[in-house]
Structures are given as structure tokens and as C-alpha cells.
N, C-alpha and C positions, 0 to 999 in steps of 0.2 A: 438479507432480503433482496429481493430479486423487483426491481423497480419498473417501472416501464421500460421498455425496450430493451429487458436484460432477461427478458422471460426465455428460459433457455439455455441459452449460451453461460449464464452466470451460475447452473446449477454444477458443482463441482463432483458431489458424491461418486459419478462413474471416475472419478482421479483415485477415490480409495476403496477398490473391491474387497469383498470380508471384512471394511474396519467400519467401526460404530464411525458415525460421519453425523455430528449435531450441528446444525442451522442455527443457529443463533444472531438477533438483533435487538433493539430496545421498544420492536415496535411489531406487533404481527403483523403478516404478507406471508406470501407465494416463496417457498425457502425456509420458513421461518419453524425450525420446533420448537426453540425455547427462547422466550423473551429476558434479556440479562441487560444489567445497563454496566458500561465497561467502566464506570468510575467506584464499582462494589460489586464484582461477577458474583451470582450466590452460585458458587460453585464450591466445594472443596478445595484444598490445598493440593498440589500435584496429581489433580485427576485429567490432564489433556495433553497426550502426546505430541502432535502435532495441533497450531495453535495459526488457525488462514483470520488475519485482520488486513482485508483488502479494498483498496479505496473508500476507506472509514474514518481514518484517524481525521481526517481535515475536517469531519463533522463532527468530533472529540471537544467540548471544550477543557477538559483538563489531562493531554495527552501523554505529561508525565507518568500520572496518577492512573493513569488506563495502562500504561506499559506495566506498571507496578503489578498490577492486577494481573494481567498475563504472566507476566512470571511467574505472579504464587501458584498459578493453577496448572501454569505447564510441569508435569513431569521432571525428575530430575533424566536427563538423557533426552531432551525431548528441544523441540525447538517451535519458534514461530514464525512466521513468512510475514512481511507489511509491506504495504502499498502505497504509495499517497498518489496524487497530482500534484505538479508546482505552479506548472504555464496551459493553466483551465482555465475555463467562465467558472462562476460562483454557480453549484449548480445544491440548491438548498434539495436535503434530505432528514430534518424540515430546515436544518441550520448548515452553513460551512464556515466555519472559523478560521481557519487554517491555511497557509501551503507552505511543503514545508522543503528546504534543501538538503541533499546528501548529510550536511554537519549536523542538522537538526534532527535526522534519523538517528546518527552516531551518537547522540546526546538522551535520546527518549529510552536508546536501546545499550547505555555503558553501562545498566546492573546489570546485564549478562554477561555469562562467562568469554565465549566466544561471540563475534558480533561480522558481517558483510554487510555493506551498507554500497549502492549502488543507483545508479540513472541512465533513463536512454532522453534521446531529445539534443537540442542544443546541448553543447558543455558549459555555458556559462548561464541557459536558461533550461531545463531539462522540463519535458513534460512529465518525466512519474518517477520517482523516486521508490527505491524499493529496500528492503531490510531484512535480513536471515538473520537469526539471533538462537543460539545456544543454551540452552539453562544446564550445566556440567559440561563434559565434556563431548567436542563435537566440532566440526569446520564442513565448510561445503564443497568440497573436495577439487579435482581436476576439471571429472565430468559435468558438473554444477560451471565452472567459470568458462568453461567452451559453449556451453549453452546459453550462458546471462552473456557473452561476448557475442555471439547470433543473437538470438533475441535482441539487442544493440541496435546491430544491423539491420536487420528486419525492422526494426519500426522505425529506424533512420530512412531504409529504403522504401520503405510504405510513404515519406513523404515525400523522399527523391531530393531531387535536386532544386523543385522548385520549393523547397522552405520558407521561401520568404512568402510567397500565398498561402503559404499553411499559417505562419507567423500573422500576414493582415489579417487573415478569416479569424483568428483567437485573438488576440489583440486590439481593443478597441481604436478605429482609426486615430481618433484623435491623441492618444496614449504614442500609438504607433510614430507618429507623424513627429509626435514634438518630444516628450521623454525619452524613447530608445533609438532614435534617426541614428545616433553615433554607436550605440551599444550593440545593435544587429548592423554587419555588414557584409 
């Protein structure tokens, strides 16, 4: 679903020309074809080749159980792409439960066959956590890690150098000031 100020920008379908491209959330909107709740997809078993869960899971309250569900429905040869936030505000869509780190992607996503798990941001505080996952066989090749290595960079350099106003501006001062004074420096 395409939320306020994502009207647009967040419509993916021109990414797959000629393929069936279903919109799916647990709630109708703007994006939305089919309403599914990711803790019992009513989907069939291996009907989705390609499988976009992006900036969702943290709204997941049971994200094992939601990965599970993707599996069953992904295709065998087929894969999923995830997204999280780690270093956000709570930004309720109606709930956020979650943020989650690189290891906790590698954990939601070890019943797949092949598994990339990856983050841009700080390295010890990363904003977005992301996950390629395999159902058979499948890896994300050369091309794929030259690109997740830019994309890196680019949202590194989208903050620049001055990180640490990007860090107070997301970080509640008082958080800021007294829990991570030693952790960011």
C-alpha cells in the first residue's frame, strides 16, 4: 500500500513490464489489489515468483511466521527481496513492532535455500537492513553486489559527512545525549 507521501514513487509495477505484478497488503489503499495478511497468505503453494516485502516486516508482529508464509508461496526458482528500517522513528502503519539487524534478517530468512542479507547506514547502527533470499537454487550474482555496494554509498553519501545531524534529527535528543554519547563518535 502506498501511504501518504509514497503516492507514486512507491508504485513498483513499471520494475516488471509483461509480468502479472499483485499489490498486496492487509488493508485496502492506493496500490492495493489484494488484501492478504502475511501471518496465512491465502495464496496457493509456489504461485509467486518474485516475492517484494518491503518496509513491512517491522509492522509484522510474528516475522518468523510471515517468512514461512513467503516461502510456501514463492516458486521453487523464485526468490524474495525484504526490507526493514533499524535507526527510524516508530512510524505506525497502524502498528511497528519491530527493527530488526543484518543477523535478525539471516535468522527470519535460514529456511531458504540461498540467503544475502545486507545494510546501508552506520555499520554499527544501519538504517535499512535488506534480504535476497532463494527458494531452490539461485545467488545474487556479481552484477547484484556492485549495485547493493553503490546503493551503499549513495545513501551513505545522501547523508555525507555530516551524519551526526542526520543521527540528532532521528535520535531523540535526550537518547542522543546520554545512551549513545560513547557509541556514535
Amino acid at each position: 500500500m502506498q501511504v501518504p507521501g509514497q503516492e507514486g514513487f512507491a508504485d513498483l509495477r513499471s520494475l516488471f513490464p509483461g509480468k502479472e505484478y499483485v499489490g498486496c497488503d492487509f488493508r485496502e489503499g492506493l496500490g492495493v489489489d489484494k488484501v492478504l495478511n502475511l501471518h496465512g497468505i491465502d495464496l496457493p503453494d509456489n504461485t509467486a515468483g518474485t516475492v517484494l516485502c518491503l518496509d513491512t516486516m517491522e509492522h509484522v508482529e510474528f516475522p518468523h511466521k510471515a517468512a514461512a508464509e513467503l516461502q510456501r508461496i514463492t516458486q521453487t526458482g523464485g526468490m524474495i527481496v525484504l526490507s526493514s528500517v533499524m535507526n527510524f522513528p516508530i512510524h505506525e502503519y497502524p502498528y511497528d513492532y519491530w527493527r530488526f539487524t543484518p543477523e535478525a534478517f539471516k535468522s527470519i530468512l535460514a529456511p531458504f535455500d540461498e540467503v544475502f542479507v545486507g545494510a546501508a547506514g552506520e555499520e554499527l547502527f544501519p538504517h535499512t537492513v535488506i534480504g535476497v533470499a532463494f527458494k531452490g537454487q539461485g545467488s545474487v550474482g556479481e552484477e547484484f553486489l556492485k549495485r547493493y555496494e553503490q546503493w551503499k554509498r549513495n545513501w551513505y553519501n545522501a547523508v555525507g559527512n555530516n551524519s551526526r545531524q542526520f543521527r540528532r534529527r532521528w535520535i531523540p535528543p535526550a537518547l542522543y545525549g546520554f545512551r549513545f554519547r560513547n557509541f556514535f563518535k
